[in-house]
C-alpha positions in Angstrom: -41.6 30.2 45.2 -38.8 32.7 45.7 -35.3 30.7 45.3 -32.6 31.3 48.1 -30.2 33.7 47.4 -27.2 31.3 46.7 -29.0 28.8 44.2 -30.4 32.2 42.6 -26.9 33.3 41.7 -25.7 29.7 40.8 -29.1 29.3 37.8 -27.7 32.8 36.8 -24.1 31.8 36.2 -25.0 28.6 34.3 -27.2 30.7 32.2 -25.0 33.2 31.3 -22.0 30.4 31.0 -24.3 28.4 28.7 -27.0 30.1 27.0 -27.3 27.1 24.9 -29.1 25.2 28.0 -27.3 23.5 31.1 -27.4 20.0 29.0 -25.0 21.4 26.3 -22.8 22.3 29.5 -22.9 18.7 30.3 -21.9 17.2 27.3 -19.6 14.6 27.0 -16.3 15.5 24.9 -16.7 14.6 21.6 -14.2 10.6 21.7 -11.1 10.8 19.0 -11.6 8.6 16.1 -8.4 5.8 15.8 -6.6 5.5 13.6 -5.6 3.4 10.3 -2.5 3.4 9.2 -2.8 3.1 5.4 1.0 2.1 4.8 0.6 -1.0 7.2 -2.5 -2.2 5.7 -1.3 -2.4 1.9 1.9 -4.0 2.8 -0.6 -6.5 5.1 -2.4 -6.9 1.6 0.1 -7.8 -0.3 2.2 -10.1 2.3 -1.0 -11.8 4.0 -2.4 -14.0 1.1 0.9 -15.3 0.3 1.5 -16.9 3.8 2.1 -20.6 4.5 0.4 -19.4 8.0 -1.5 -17.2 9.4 1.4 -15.5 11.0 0.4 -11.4 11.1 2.5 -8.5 9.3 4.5 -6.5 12.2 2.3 -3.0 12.6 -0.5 -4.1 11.3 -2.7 -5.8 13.5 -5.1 -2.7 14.8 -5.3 -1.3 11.5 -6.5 -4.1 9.4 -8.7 -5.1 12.1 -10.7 -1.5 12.1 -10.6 -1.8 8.6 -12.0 -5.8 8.7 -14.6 -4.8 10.8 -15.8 -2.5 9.0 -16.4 -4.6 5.7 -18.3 -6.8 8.3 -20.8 -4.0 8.9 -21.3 -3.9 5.8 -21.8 -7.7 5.2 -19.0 -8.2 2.3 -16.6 -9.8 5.3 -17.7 -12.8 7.7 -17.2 -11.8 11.1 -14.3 -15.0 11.8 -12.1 -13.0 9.0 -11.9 -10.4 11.1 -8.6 -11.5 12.6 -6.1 -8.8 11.6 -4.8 -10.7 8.6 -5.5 -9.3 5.4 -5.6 -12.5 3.5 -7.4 -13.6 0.3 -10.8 -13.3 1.9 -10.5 -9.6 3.2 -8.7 -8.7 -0.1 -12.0 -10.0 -2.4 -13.8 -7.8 0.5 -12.0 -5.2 -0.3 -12.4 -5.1 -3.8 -16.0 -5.9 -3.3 -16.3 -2.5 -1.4 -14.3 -0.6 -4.0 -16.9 -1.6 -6.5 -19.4 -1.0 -4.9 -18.2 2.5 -5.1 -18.0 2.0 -8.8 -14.2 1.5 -9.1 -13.3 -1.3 -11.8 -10.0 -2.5 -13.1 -6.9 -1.4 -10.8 -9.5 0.5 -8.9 -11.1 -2.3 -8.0 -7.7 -4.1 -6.9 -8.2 -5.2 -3.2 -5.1 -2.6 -2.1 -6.8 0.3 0.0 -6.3 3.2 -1.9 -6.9 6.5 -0.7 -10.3 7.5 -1.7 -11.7 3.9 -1.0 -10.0 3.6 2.6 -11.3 7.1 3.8 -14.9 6.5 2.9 -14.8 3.0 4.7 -13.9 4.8 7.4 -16.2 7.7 7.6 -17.1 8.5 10.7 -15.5 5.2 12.4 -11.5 5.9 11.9 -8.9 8.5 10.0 -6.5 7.4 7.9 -2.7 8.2 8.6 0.7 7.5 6.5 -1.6 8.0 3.5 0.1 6.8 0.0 -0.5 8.1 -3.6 0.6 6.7 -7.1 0.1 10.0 -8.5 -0.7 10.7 -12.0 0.5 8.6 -15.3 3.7 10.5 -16.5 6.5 9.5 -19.4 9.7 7.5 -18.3 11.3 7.9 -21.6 9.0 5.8 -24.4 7.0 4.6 -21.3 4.7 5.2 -18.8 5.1 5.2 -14.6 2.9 6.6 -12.3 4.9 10.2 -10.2 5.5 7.8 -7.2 7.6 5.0 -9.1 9.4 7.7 -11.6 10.8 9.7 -8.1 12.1 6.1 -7.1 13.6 5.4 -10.4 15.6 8.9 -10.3 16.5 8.2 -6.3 17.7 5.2 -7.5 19.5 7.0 -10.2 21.3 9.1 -7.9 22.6 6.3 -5.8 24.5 4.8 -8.9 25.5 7.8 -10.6 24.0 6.6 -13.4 20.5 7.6 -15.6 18.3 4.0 -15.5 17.2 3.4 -19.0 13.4 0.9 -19.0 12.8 -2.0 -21.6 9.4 -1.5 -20.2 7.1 0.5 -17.8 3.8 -0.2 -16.1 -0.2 -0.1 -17.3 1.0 -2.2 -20.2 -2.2 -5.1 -20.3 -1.5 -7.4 -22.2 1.5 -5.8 -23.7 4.3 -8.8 -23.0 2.8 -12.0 -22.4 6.1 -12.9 -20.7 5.8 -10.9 -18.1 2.5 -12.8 -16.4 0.4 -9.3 -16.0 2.8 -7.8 -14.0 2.6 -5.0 -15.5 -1.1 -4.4 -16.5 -1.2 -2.2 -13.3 1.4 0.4 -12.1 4.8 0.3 -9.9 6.7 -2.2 -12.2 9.2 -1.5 -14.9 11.9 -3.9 -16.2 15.3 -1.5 -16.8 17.6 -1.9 -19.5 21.2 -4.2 -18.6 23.1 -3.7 -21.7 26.8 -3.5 -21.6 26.7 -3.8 -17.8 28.6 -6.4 -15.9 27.1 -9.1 -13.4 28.7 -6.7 -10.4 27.1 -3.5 -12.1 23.5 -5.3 -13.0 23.8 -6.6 -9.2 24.5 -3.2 -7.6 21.3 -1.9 -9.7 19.2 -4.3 -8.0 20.7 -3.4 -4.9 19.9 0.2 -5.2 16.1 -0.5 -6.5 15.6 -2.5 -3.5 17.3 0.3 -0.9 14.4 2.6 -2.5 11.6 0.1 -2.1 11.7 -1.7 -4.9 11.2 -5.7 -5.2 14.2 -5.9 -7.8 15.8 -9.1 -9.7 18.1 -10.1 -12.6 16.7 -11.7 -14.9 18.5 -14.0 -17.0 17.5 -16.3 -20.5 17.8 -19.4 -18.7 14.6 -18.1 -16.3 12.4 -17.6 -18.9 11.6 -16.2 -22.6 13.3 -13.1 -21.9 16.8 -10.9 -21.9 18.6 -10.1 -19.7 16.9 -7.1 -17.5 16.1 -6.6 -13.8 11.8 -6.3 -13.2 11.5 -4.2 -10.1 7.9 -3.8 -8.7 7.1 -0.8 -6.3 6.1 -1.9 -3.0 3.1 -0.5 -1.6 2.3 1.2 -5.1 -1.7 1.0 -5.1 -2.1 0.8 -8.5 -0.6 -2.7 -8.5 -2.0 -5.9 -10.6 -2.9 -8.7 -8.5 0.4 -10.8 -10.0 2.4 -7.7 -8.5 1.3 -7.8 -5.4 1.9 -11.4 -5.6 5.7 -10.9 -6.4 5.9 -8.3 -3.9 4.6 -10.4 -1.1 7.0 -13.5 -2.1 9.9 -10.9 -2.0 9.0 -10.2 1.6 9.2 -14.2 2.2 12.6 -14.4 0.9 11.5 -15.8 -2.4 12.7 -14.9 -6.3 9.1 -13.6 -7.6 9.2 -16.4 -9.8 6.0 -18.8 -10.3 8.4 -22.1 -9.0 8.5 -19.2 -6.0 12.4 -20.3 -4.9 14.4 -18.8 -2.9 15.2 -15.0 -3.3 18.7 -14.7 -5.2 19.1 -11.0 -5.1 21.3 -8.8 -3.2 20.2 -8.8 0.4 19.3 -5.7 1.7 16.6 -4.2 4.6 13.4 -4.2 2.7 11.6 -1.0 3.0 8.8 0.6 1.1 9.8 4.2 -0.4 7.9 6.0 2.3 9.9 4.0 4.9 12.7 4.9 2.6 12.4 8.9 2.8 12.0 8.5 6.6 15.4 6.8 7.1 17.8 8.4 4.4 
């Protein structure tokens, strides 16, 4: 049957528009993965489990829920976890997953890192505000990670002074006073000697302005000098006891096991990413 002149035309200029087919032409627009900000969830991670309550970390809500439901899909998360809380459940999820990937040790942490958090969300989100340790590199006779040596020296610059370590990080086993803090990496204990109180005071002051959690430590707290222990926040590479002291911090306690109350200098606590944004 010989179309009508009008329709004839209209089959020619869907042809020639699509010569794919005319159900190409009618695709729907591909939807925009959300997204997870990878900042939020690892300060979620090391806040969450130390709650009294089940009160949520400010900015993290839709992130850690994309990221809990997908460890549900996957069966290493029940589905009532998934709550936007990144507690002690969804961090031994999370660690699952990152083995399962064959990452052990610090790897295998619970603190999204990169790699991990990008594969769990193939396909179902992107990962923004992404954070890297960096590689292992010398801090005098020890060893940071890239990311905690550039807060060291920022640090550095804020006092006018060069910050001397009694001890760096990936040290297992290496000071049996220090509680594993510093098996993983972000945590180094810097050197007080000859300073006063007001000088040791305004050291912690400026390790916690770069995103350090940052004490004195004194004899009568322990089996140890004098020294301040700072621990990077957000610092992926963390030991679980790290991110422990680093979630206390951020509930106003001293990092301690008796977990008091914090008896630093009181300053806005920001992460060094949040840091660079606001100098």
């Amino acid at each position: 049957m010989k179309l009508p002149t009008s329709v004839a035309v209209l089959a020619a200029a869907v042809m020639v528009a699509s010569p794919a087919g005319a159900s190409e032409a009618l695709a729907a627009p591909t939807k925009p993965l959300p997204t997870v900000n990878m900042e939020a969830v690892v300060k979620a991670a090391q806040i969450d489990p130390r709650r009294p309550d089940d009160t949520l970390t400010p900015g993290a809500k839709a992130s850690v829920l994309l990221v809990e439901k997908a460890l549900a899909d996957r069966h290493l998360l029940d589905a009532k976890w998934v709550d936007g809380y990144f507690g002690t459940m969804t961090v031994t999820a999370f660690a699952k997953y990152q083995q399962s990937l064959g990452f052990s040790g610090l790897g295998a942490n619970g603190l999204p890192g990169r790699t991990s958090l990008t594969k769990l969300g193939a396909g179902r989100f992107k990962v923004t505000h992404v954070i890297v340790p960096g590689p292992r590199v010398p801090a005098g006779k020890f060893v940071v990670d890239t990311r905690t040596r550039a807060m060291l020296a920022e640090a550095g610059r804020l006092l006018h002074r060069r910050l001397v370590l009694d001890q760096g990080s990936y040290n297992p086993g290496g000071d049996p006073t220090s509680a594993g803090t510093h098996d993983g990496g972000g945590v180094v204990d810097v050197n007080v000697k000859g300073m006063s109180a007001a000088t040791r005071t305004s050291v912690a002051k400026a390790l916690r302005r770069v995103g350090f959690a940052a004490w004195v430590r004194n004899p009568s707290q322990g089996d140890w000098p004098w020294h301040i222990h700072a621990a990077a926040i957000n610092d992926t590479d963390l030991s679980s006891q790290a991110q422990h002291q680093i979630g206390d911090y951020y509930l106003g306690q001293n990092g301690l096991a008796n977990r008091g109350k914090d008896d630093g200098p009181q300053v806005p606590i920001r992460t060094w990413e949040e840091y660079l944004r606001v100098r």
